[in-house]
N, C-alpha and C positions, 0 to 999 in steps of 0.2 A: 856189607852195609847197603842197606836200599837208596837208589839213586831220589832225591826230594821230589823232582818229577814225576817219578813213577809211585814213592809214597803218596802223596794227594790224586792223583789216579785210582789209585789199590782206596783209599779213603771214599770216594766218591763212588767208586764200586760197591764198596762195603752199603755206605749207607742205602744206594739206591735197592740192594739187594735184602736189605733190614726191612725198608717198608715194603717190598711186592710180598715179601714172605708175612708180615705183619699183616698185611689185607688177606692175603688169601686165607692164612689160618684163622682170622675174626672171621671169613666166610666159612669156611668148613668145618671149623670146629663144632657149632652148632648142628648142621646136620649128620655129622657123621656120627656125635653123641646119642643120638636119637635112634641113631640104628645100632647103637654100641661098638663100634668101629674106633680103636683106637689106631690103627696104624695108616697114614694116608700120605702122599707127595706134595707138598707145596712149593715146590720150584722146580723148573726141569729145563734151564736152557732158553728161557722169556726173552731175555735182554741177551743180542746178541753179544756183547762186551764182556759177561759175565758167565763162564763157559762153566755151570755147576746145577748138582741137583740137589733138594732138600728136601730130606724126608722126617716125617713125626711119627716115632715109636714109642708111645703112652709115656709121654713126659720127656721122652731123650732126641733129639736133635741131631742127625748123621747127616752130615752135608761133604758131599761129593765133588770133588775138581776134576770137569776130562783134561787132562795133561797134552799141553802140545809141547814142543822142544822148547819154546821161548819160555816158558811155566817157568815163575818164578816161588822157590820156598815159602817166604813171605805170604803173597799171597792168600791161598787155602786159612792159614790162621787167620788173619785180618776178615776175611768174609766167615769165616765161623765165629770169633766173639762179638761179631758185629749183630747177628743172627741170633744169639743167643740171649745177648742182653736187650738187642728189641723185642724179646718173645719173655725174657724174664725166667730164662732158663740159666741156672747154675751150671759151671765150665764142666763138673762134673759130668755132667750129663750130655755135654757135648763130644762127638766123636768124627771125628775127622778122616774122609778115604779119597786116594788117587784115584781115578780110572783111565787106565788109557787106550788110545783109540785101535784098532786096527791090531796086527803083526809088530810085536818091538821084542827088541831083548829083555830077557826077565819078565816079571808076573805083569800080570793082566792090572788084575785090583788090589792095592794093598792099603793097609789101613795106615795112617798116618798118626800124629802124638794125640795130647788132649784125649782122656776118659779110654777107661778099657772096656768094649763093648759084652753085654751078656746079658742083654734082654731079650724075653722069650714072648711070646704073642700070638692070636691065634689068623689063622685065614681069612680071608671075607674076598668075592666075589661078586663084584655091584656091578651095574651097568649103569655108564655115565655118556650123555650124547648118544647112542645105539652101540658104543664098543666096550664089550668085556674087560674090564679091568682085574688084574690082581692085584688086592693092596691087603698084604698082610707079610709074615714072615717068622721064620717057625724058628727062628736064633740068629742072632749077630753075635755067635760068641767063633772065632777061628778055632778052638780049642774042641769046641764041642763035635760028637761025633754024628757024622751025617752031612758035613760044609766042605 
């Protein structure tokens, strides 16, 4: 059970993470349509409080928590439906992964509950501010061979 302190915390996370992600993809969406670019990052660690990245893969939502020891379960859910329904994205299509930092025991990245990932998409290579970006990704399925 989540301590009530730390649920209206986890809450106040949520929502402030709903709207940076809300502004940025009403900003990007438009030009990256233009270049036909459907896979791009709208969060990446803004808000020092809110230790997570989010990414838009043509319509599906994959938002990442870097895990520190204090990481609580909670958590990661709470800031992905929170994200999804200010973006108006069905849970479906929502996909939730760990990352953790550094050397630990066990895996690196693993993927978390909510939506089973296997969207496929192509590469794009843009240059944003003067540095090379990759924003594409050739599968999110674990299953598939080549991951």
């Amino acid at each position: 059970m989540l301590d009530p302190k730390l649920a209206v915390k986890y809450e106040n996370q949520a929502k402030m993470l709903a709207n940076k992600v809300k502004k940025t993809y009403k900003h990007l969406k438009k030009r990256f349509a233009r270049q036909n670019i459907d896979v791009f990052r709208l969060y990446d660690w803004d808000i020092p409080e809110i230790r997570a990245a989010v990414d838009w893969y043509a319509g599906h939502l994959v938002i990442a928590e870097y895990t520190r020891r204090q990481s609580t379960p909670e958590w990661l859910p709470m800031m992905g439906r929170a994200v999804a329904e200010g973006l108006g994205v069905p849970l479906e299509k929502l996909h939730l992964k760990e990352r953790r930092a550094g050397k630990q025991d066990g895996v690196r990245y693993e993927g978390a509950a909510l939506g089973t990932p296997f969207i496929f998409s192509h590469l794009k290579i843009i240059r944003d501010m003067g540095k090379v970006q990759k924003l594409g990704f050739a599968a999110l399925d674990p299953t598939c061979p080549g991951l």
